[in-house]
C-alpha positions in Angstrom: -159.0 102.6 -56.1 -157.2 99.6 -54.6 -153.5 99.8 -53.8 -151.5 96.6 -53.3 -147.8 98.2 -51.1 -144.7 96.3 -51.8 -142.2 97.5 -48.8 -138.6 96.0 -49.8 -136.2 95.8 -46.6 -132.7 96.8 -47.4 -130.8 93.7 -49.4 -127.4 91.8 -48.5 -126.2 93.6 -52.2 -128.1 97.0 -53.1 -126.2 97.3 -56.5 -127.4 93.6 -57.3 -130.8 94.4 -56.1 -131.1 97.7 -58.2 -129.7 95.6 -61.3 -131.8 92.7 -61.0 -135.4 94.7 -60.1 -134.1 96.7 -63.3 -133.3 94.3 -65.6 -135.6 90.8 -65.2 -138.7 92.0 -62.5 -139.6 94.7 -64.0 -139.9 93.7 -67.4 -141.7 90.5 -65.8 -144.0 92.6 -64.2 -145.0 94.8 -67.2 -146.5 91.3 -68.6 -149.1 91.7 -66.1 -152.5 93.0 -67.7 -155.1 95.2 -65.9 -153.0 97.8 -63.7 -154.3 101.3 -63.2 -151.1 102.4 -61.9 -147.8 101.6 -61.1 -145.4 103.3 -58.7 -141.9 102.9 -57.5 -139.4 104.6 -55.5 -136.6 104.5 -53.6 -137.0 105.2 -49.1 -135.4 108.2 -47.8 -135.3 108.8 -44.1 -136.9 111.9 -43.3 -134.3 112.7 -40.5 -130.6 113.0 -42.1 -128.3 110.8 -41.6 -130.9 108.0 -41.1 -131.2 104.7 -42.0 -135.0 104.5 -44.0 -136.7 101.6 -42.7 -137.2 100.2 -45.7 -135.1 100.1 -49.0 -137.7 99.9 -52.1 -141.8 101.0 -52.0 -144.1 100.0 -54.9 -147.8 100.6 -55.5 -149.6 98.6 -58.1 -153.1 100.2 -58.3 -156.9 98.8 -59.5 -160.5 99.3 -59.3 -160.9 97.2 -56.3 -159.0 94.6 -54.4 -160.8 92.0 -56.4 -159.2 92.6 -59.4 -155.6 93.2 -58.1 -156.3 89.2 -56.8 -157.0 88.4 -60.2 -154.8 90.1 -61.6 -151.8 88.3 -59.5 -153.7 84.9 -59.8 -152.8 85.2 -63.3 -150.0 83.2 -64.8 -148.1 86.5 -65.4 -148.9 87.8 -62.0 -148.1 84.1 -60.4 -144.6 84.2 -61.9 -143.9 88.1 -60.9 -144.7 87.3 -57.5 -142.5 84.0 -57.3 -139.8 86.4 -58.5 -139.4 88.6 -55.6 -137.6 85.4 -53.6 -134.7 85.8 -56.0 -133.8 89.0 -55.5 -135.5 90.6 -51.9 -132.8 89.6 -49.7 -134.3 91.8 -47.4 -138.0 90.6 -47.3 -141.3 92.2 -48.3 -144.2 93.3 -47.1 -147.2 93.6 -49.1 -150.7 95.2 -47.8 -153.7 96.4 -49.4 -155.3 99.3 -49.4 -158.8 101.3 -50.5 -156.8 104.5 -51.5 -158.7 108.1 -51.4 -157.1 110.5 -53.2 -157.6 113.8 -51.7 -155.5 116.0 -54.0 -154.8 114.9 -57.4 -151.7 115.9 -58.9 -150.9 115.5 -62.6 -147.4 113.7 -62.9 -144.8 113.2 -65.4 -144.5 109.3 -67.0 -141.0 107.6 -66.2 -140.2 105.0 -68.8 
C-alpha cells in the first residue's frame, strides 16, 4: 500500500480554512476514482501548550504509487490538486510513501 501525505501549515484564517476544506475540497476530492483509503485529521502538539508544526495531515492510499499518479493525472485529480492554492495559505507538503502496516486496527467510518 502507497500513501500520498498532504501536511497543511497553519493558514492566515483557520475558520476559513476549516469552511472551505469542508465545504468545496472535499466534495471535489470525493470525485476522484480509485482510492483505497482516505484519512484526515487535525495536528496536535504532543507537548502542551505547543504549537503543532503543522495545521491539517491527509493520507490518500493505493496499491502502489503508480496508481495514486494516475489517479491525480486524472481530470478529477488535476482539478483537486489545483484547488489546494485557494485555500492552503499556509503551504503543503506532499510525499509518498510504501506504507507497512504492522498492526491493523478496525476503525469506525466518518462521513
Amino acid at each position: 500500500m502507497t500513501r500520498l501525505t498532504v501536511l497543511y501549515g497553519h493558514p492566515t484564517d483557520p475558520a476559513e480554512f476549516d469552511r472551505y476544506y469542508r465545504d468545496v475540497h472535499i466534495p471535489l476530492a470525493k470525485q476522484m476514482r480509485g482510492l483505497k483509503g482516505w484519512t484526515i485529521g487535525k495536528c496536535e502538539s504532543a507537548a502542551p501548550g505547543e504549537r503543532p508544526s503543522y495545521y491539517m495531515i491527509v493520507g490518500l492510499y493505493a496499491d502502489s504509487r503508480a496508481d495514486l499518479e494516475a489517479i491525480l493525472a486524472s481530470p478529477e485529480g488535476q482539478a483537486t490538486v489545483a484547488d489546494v492554492d485557494n485555500f492552503a495559505t499556509g503551504g503543503a507538503t506532499f510525499f509518498y510513501d510504501d506504507e507497512q502496516v504492522l498492526v491493523s486496527l478496525s476503525l469506525p467510518s466518518v462521513g
